[in-house]
C-alpha positions in Angstrom: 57.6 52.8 216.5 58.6 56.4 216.0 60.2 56.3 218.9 62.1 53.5 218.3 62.9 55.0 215.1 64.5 58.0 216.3 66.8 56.4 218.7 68.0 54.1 216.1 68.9 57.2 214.0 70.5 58.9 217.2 72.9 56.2 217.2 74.3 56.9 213.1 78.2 58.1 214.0 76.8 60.8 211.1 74.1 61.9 213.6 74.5 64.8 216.4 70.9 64.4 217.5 67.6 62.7 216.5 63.8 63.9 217.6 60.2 63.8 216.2 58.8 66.9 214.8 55.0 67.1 215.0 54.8 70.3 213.0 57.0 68.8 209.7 55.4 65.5 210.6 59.1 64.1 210.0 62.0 63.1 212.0 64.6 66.0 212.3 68.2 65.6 212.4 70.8 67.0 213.1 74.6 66.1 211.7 77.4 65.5 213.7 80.6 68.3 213.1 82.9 65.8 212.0 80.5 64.7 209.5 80.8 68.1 208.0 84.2 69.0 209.0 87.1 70.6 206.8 90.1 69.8 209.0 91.7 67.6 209.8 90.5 65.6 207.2 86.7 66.2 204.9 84.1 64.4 206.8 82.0 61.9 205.2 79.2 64.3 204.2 81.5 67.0 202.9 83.5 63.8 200.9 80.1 62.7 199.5 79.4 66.4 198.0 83.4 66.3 196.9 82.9 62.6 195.2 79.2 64.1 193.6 81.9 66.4 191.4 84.2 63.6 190.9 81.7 62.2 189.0 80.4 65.2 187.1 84.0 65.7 185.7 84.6 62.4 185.1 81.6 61.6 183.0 82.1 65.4 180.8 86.0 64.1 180.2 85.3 60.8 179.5 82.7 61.6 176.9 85.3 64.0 175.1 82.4 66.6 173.7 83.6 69.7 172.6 87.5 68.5 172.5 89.0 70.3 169.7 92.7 68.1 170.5 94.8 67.4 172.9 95.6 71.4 173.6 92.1 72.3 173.7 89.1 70.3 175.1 86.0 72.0 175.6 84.1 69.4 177.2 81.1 70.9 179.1 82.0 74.5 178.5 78.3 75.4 177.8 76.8 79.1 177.8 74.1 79.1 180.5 71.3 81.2 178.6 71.5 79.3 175.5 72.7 76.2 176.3 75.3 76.1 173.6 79.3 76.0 173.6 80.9 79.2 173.7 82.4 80.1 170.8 86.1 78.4 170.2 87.4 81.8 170.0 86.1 83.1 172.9 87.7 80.2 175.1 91.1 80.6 173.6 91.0 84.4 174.7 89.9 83.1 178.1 92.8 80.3 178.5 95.4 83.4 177.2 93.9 85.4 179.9 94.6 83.1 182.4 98.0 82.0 180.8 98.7 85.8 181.5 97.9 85.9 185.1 100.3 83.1 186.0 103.5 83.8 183.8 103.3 87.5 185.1 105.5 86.4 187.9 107.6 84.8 185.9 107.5 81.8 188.1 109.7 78.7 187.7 107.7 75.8 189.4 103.6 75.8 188.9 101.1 73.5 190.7 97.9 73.5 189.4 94.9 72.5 191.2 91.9 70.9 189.2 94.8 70.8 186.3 91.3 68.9 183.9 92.6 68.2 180.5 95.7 70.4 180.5 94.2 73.7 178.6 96.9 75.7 180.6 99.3 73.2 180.9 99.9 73.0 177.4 100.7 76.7 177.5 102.8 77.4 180.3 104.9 74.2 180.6 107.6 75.4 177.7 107.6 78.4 179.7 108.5 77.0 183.2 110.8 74.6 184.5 108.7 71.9 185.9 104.7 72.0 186.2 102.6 69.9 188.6 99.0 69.2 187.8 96.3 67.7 190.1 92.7 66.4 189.2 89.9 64.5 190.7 88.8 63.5 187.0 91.1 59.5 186.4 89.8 59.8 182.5 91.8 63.9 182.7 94.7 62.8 184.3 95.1 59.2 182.6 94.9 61.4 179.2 97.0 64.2 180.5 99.8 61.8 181.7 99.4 59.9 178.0 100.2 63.1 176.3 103.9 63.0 178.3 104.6 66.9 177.9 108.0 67.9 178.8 108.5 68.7 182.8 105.3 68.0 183.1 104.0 65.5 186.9 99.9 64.7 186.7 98.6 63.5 190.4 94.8 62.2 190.7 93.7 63.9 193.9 91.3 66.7 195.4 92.7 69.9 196.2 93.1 69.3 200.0 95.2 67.0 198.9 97.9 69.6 197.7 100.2 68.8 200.9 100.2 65.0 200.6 103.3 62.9 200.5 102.2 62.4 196.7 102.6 66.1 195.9 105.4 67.1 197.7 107.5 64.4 196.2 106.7 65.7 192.8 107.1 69.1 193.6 111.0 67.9 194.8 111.3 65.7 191.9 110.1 69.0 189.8 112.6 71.2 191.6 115.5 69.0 192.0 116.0 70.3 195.7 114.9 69.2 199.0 112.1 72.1 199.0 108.8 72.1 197.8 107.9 75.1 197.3 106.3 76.5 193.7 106.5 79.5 192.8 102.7 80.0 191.5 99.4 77.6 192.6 96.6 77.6 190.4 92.9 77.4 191.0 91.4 78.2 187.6 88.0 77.4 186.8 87.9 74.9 190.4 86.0 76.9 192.9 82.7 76.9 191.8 82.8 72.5 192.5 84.5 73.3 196.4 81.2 72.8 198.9 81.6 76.1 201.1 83.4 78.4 202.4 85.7 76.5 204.9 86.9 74.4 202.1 87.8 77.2 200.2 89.3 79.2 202.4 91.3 75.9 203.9 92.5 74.8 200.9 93.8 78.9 200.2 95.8 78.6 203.6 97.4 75.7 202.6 98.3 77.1 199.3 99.4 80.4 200.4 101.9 78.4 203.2 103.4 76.2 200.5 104.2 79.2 198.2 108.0 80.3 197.6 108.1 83.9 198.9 107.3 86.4 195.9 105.0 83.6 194.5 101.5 83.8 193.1 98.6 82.3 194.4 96.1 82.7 191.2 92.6 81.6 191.9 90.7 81.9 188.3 87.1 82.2 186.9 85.5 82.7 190.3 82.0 83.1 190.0 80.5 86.3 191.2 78.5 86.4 194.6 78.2 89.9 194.6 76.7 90.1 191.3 74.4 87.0 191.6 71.3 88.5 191.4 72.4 90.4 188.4 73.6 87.1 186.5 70.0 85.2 187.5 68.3 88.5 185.7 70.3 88.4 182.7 69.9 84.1 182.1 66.2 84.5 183.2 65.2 87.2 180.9 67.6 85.6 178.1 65.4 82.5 178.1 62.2 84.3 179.4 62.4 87.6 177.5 58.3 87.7 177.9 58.0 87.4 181.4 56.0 89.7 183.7 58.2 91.3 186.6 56.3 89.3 189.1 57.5 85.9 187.5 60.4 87.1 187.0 61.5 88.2 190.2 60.4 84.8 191.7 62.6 82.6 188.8 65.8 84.7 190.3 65.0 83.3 194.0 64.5 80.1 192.8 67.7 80.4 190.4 69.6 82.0 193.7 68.3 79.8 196.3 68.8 76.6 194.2 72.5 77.2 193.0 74.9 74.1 193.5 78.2 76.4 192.7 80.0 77.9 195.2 79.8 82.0 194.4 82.1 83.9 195.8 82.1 88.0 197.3 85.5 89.6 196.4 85.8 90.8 199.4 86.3 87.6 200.9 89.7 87.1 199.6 91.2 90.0 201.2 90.0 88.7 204.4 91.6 85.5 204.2 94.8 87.4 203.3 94.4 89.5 206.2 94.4 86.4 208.5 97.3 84.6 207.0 100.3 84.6 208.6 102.5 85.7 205.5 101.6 89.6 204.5 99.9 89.3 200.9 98.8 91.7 198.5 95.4 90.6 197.0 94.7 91.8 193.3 90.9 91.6 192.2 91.2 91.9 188.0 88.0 91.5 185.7 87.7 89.3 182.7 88.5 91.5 179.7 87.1 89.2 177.4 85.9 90.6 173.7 83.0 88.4 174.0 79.8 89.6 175.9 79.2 86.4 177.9 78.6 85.1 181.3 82.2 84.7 181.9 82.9 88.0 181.0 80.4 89.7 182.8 80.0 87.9 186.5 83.2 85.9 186.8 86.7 87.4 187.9 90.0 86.5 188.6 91.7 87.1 192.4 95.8 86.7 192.0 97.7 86.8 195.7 101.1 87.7 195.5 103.7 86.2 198.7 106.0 88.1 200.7 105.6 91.1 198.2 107.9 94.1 198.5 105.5 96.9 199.8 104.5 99.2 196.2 106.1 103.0 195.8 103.8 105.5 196.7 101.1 106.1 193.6 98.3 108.4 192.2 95.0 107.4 192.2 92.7 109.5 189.6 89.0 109.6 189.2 87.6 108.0 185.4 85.7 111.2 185.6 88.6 113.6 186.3 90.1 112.9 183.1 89.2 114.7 179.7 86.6 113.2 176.8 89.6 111.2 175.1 90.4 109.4 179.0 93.3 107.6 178.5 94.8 108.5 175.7 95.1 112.3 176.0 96.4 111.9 179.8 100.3 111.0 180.9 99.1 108.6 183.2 102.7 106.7 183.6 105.2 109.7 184.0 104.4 108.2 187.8 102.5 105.2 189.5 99.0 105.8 189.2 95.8 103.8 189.3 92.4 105.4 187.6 89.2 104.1 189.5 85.3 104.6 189.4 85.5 103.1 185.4 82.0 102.1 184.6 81.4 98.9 183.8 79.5 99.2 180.4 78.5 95.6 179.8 76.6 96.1 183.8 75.9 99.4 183.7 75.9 100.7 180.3 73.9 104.0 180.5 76.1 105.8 183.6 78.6 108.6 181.8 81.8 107.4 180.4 81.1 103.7 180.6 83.5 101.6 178.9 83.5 97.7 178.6 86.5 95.6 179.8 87.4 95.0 176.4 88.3 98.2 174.9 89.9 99.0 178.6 92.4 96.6 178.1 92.9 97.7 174.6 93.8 101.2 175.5 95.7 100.8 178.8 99.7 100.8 178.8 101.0 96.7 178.1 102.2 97.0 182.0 98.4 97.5 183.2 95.8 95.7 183.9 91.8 95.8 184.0 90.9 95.7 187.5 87.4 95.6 190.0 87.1 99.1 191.4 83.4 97.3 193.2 82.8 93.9 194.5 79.7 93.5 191.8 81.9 94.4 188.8 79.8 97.8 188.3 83.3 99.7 188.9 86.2 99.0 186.9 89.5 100.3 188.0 93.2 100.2 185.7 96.7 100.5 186.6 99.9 98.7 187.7 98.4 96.0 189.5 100.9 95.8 192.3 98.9 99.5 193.0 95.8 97.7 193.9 96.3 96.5 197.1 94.0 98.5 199.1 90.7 98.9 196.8 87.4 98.6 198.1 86.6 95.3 195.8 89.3 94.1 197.7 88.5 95.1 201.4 85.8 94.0 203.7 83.8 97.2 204.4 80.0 96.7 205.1 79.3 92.6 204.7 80.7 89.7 206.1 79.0 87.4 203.6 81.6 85.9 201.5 80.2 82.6 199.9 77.0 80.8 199.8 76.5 77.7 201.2 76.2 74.6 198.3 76.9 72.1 200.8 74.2 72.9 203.3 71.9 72.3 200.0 73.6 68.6 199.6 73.6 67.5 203.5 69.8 68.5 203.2 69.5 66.4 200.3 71.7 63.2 200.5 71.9 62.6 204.4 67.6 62.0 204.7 68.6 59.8 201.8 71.8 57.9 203.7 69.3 57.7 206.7 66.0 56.3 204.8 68.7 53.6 203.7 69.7 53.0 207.1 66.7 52.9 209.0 65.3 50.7 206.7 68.4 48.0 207.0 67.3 48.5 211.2 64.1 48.3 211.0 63.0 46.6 207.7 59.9 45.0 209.2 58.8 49.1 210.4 57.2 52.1 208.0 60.0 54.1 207.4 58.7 57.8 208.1 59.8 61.1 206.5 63.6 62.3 207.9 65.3 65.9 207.0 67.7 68.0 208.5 67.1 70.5 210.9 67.3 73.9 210.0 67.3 75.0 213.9 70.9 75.0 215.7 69.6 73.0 218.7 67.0 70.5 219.6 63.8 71.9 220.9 
């Protein structure tokens, strides 16, 4: 009967390979590429995991906790180590940070991907000529659309959809020309739902072809692989402040090894710059949010810039060159310079001259910005940020790890569950037996 079994499961178009495993006591499989495939369209798995967030979005918009109005829902903004919203305050200054990021260019056309209830939208549409939003979430866009903002085009769709018929038509209807081209794309607050790293960094290529030349690409919020381990010690000890070192060292392997979010390194979004086909300056900047929170601390903002004219020739001087008073006693814009090696004081708050993000951005020149001088966030740099485009946060130098790997979890979760279901509707008469996913490459 096992036998049988497996051959039925060999013959699933989701299925690469089927075989009994005597030491897991289980049938091991083994998915098919296209089931997991980015191009040319997601496969069915990778759709499944895409749908799962669907869902998730569509349940936290349609029960409308946390919205404040139309300008400003909250739903499901939660703090992880206490379980509450974050405070109302605190989100404002981290929509205005964002808001920031994308009217810096000045652009004319936005399309937003993962637009959700229209937090920047209602911001930057009176600011822009036309503004395209796109969401997954029908109870988002339905409300969005409802609200009828001026310029304003809302699209239900993923965000490998952004080169559909359905959004180049409103991008030309938002234009008024034959081209489609915006001038910025958004991805605020989106990443963390994409399954891996081929989605991300497909959905990037497409974004970074469909720019106008000068544009922004600004991807927002990006939670911090770099800095994971960091983050599971902080929400641990937060809700386990008694917890021996043993414990707690095992709770941030679990935390690590069970995350459904897509974390990304920095230093992965150079390296999809560097392959692109259009030369692009990458810009790493940190949150320099007041409030000490998670967002603060292990999430960060990655802004590409098009077709950029190459920067003038700058200075770069060390935090620790300059005198006690830093920036205020030195004439740090009589010519381009950037200052690096900032410590980071909310992640490492006893190194010398540590300063948090906050009172950076509060004493740097209104042309600056607040910057990652290191992929974990540890090193803060500030300057021009058209000065950035060689920093270390920014450039691959000693790990090709860029993102872990959420979808892997799901496939190991949901296809033994698609496969119990089918074997079952085969062989209904037959004990169906245990069936996971191989972790090996190839059958023995």
């Amino acid at each position: 009967m096992t036998e049988q079994a497996v051959s039925v499961l060999a013959r699933h178009p989701w299925v690469d390979a089927a075989w009994w495993d005597q030491d897991s006591n289980a049938i091991l499989v083994r998915p098919t590429a296209s089931a997991v495939a980015v191009r040319p369209v997601p496969g069915p798995l990778l759709t499944e995991h895409l749908e799962h967030w669907r869902h998730v979005y569509e349940y936290v918009y349609s029960t409308a906790e946390g919205r404040h109005g139309d300008d400003l829902d909250l739903s499901g903004w939660r703090a992880s180590d206490t379980g509450e919203p974050f405070p109302r305050d605190h989100m404002i200054e981290w929509v205005q940070h964002a808001v920031g990021l994308i009217l810096r260019g000045k652009p004319r056309v936005v399309l937003e991907l993962g637009c959700g209830s229209g937090l920047l939208a209602h911001r930057i549409h009176h600011r822009t000529h036309a503004y395209v939003g796109i969401d997954v979430a029908e109870p988002a866009v339905q409300r969005l659309r409802a609200q009828a903002l001026p310029g304003v085009r809302v699209l239900q769709g993923a965000a490998h959809e952004l080169t559909s018929a359905s959004v180049t038509t409103a991008l030309r209807e938002a234009t008024g020309t034959d081209t489609a081209a915006p001038d910025c794309v958004v991805l605020n607050s989106v990443t963390q739902c994409f399954p891996n790293q081929q989605y991300l960094t497909a959905v990037l290529d497409d974004a970074l072809d469909l720019v106008a030349a000068g544009g922004t690409v600004v991807v927002g919020d990006i939670r911090n692989l770099a800095n994971a381990p960091s983050f599971a010690r902080w929400l641990e000890t937060a809700r386990n402040p008694e917890l021996a070192e043993p414990q707690l060292s095992a709770r941030i392997a679990d935390r690590l090894a069970a995350d459904e979010e897509l974390l990304c390194d920095p230093r992965l979004f150079a390296r999809i710059a560097d392959c692109h086909r259009r030369d692009i300056r990458t810009t790493c900047y940190a949150k320099p949010l007041r409030e000490d929170t998670e967002l603060t601390r292990y999430r960060y903002d990655i802004v590409y810039t098009v077709d950029a004219p190459t920067p003038e020739p700058a200075r770069t001087i060390e935090w620790s060159a300059l005198p006690a008073d830093r920036l205020r006693a030195a004439d740090l814009t009589s010519q381009p310079t950037l200052v690096t090696g900032i410590p980071n004081a909310l992640l490492d708050p006893h190194a010398p001259g540590a300063v948090r993000p906050a009172e950076l951005a509060a004493a740097i020149p209104p042309a600056w910005a607040v910057l990652l001088d290191s992929a974990d966030g540890r090193l803060l740099a500030a300057g021009p940020p058209e000065l950035y485009r060689h920093r270390d946060a920014a450039r691959d130098i000693d790990s090709m790890v860029g993102c872990n790997d959420p979808n892997a979890a799901f496939v190991q979760r949901r296809l033994p569950e698609i496969l119990t279901d089918y074997l079952e509707r085969e062989l209904p008469t037959a004990a169906t037996p245990l069936i996971a996913v191989a972790q090996e490459p190839t059958v023995p």
